[in-house]
Each structure stands twice: as structure tokens, then as C-alpha cells.
N, C-alpha and C positions, 0 to 999 in steps of 0.2 A: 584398423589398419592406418600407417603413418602413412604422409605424402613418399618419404623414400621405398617403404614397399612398392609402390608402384609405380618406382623409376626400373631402369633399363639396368643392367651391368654385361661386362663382357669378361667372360674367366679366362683370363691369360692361361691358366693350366689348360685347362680341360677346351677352351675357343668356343666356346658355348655361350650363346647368351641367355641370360639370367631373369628372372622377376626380381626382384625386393633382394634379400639378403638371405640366398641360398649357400653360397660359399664362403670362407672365412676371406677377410676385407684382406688381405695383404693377397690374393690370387683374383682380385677384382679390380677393374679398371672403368669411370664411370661416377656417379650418374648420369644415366642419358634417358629423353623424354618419350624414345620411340624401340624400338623393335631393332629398327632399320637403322638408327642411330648408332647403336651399341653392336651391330653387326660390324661396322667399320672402325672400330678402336683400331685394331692396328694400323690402319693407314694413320688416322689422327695422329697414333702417338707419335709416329714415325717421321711426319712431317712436322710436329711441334717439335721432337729430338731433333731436325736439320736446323729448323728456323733459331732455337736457341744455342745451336752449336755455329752458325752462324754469327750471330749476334755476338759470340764472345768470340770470336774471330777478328771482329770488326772492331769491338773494345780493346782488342789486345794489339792492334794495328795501329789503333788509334793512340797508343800509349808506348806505342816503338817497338813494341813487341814484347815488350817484358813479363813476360809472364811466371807469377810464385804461387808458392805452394805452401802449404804447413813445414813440408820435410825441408826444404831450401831453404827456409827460413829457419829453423831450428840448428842447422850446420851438419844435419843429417848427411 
């Protein structure tokens, strides 16, 4: 048994938490070192989604607001 067997996951499908690698990785969120850890993914991701949507807020402020994109750049 690897050390990741015996980490935590949390199945975004199914909200279930996991031992090791019972579900296919793309419906996995994790590794976490506890039980109780990988119970709260959602909040985690949710608050790391604000904090990084933030943060490009604050770059895009910071730069007058300009903000691009692949299509805008392309003359799409």
C-alpha cells in the first residue's frame, strides 16, 4: 500500500469521502490527511475559488482594468 492509499479524497460526484483511489481522479478532489479533512472540500475549494478570483481582480485593477483574452486578442 502507497502513502496515497491512505490519504483522504472527497468525490465531487457522489460527496462521499474516499480511502486511497476508489474513484476515477477527474471526480476526486484532495489529497487530504484526515477523514474530517476531505469532509470539507467543498468549503476549501470554494473559498480558494473566491480568494483567486479576488486576487485577479486586484491584478486587473492594478493594471487599469485591462483585461484579455485569447479571443480579443485573436480579433475574434
Amino acid at each position: 500500500m502507497t502513502e496515497a492509499d491512505e490519504k483522504y479524497w472527497y468525490n465531487l460526484k457522489t460527496g462521499r469521502v474516499e480511502r486511497g483511489f476508489e474513484s476515477p481522479s477527474v471526480d476526486r478532489a484532495g489529497p487530504f490527511d484526515t477523514e474530517a479533512e476531505a469532509a470539507q472540500a467543498p468549503e476549501v475549494i470554494a473559498a480558494r475559488s473566491r480568494a483567486w478570483a479576488e486576487e485577479e481582480a486586484r491584478e486587473d485593477a492594478a493594471k487599469g482594468g485591462a483585461a484579455t483574452d485569447s479571443a480579443s486578442d485573436s480579433g475574434r
